[in-house]
N, C-alpha and C positions, 0 to 999 in steps of 0.2 A: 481465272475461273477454269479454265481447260486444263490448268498442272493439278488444279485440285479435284478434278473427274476424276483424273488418268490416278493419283495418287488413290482414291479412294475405289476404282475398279481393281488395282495394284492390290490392294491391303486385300479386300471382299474377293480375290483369287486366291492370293496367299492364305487366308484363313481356310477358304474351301478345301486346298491342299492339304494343311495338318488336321485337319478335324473332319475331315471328311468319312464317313461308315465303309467300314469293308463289308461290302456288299456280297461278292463273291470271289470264288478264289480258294488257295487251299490252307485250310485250317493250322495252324501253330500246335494246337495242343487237341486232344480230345476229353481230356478234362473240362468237367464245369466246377464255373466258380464256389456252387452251394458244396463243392465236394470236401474244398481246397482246407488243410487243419493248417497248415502252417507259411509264412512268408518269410524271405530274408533279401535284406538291400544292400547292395554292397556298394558304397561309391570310394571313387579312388579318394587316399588321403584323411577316409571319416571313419566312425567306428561303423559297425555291421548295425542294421536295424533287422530286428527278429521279432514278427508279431506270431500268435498263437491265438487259435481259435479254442473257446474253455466256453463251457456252457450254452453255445450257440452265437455269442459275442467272441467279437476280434479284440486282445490285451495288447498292448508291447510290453515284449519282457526283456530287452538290452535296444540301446545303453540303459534303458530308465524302465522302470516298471509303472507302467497306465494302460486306461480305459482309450484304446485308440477311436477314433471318429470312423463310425461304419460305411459311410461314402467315401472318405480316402480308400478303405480297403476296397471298397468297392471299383474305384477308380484303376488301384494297381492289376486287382482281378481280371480287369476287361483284357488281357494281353493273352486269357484265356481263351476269348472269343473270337480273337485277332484273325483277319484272314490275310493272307497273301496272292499278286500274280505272280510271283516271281519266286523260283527255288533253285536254288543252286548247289552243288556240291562244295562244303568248306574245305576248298584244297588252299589256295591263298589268303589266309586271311586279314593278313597285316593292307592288304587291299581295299579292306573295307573296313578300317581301322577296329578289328576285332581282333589283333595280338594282345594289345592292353586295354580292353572294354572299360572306359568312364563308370559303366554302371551293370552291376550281374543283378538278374533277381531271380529268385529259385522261390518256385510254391513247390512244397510239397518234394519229390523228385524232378521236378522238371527244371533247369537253368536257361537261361532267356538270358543274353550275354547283347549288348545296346554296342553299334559299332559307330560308324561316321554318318552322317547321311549323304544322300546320293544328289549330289547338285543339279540335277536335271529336274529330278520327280521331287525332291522337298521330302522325300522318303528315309526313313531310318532300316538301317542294315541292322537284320538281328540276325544274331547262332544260336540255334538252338540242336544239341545234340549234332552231327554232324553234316548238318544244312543250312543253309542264310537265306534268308527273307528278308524282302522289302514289305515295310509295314508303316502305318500313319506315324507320324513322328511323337505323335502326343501318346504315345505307351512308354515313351520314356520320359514323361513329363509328371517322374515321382514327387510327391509328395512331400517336405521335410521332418523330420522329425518331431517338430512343434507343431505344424499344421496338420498331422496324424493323430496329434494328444486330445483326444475328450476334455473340454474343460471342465473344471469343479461343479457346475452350475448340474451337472447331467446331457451335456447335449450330446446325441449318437453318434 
């Protein structure tokens, strides 16, 4: 009875940490999302995902051409809102595994480069232009390609 407390105050901490709201702190981008025309996804080893804003709707238009799901885009977008405690100068970066980023996403002009996370804080290390932030870990928690695709039926 008491491993299964402790396991479930365990899990109800752990989730607080990645999904928890940046409250405050200093802002990643000053872009908002209603701005944003274009996305691209880079993960190591896959083809690039490239969605495009056309008519007020979010398409993918590589690898595959669809009607992407406007809450995925919505979901990537929020990296727009992202705050940070933590800023640092990218002088080392292979320190915070952002020599070779698992995952780059660029809206627009902006690259938002996904590095190791910080074992302490449960925090993800992002570069953005020549700075790293620590930021909730679920901004790197993109999307796949299928789960981006609108299905046939019409759903957003």
């Amino acid at each position: 009875m008491r491993t299964g407390l402790l396991l479930a105050a365990v899990a109800l901490l752990a989730a607080f940490i990645l999904f928890k709201p940046d409250s405050s702190g200093i802002r990643l981008s000053e872009t908002s999302a209603g701005k944003a025309k274009s996305i691209r996804i880079e993960r190591a080893g896959m083809p690039a995902i490239l969605l495009l804003k056309r008519g007020g709707a979010w398409k993918i238009t590589a690898p595959v051409m669809a009607s992407a799901r406007q809450e995925s885009v919505a979901n990537i977008l929020s990296i727009l809102d992202a705050k940070s405690d933590q800023k640092l100068r990218a002088a080392d970066i292979s320190r915070f595994g952002l020599d070779r980023p698992a995952l780059k996403l660029v809206i627009d002009s902006e690259a938002f480069d996904f590095g190791m996370l910080n074992p302490v804080t449960g925090q993800q290390y992002v570069r953005k232009g020549g700075d790293i932030y620590l930021v909730s870990a679920r901004y790197a928690l993109m999307p796949s390609l299928a789960e981006m695709e609108a299905d046939h039926a019409g759903t957003p």
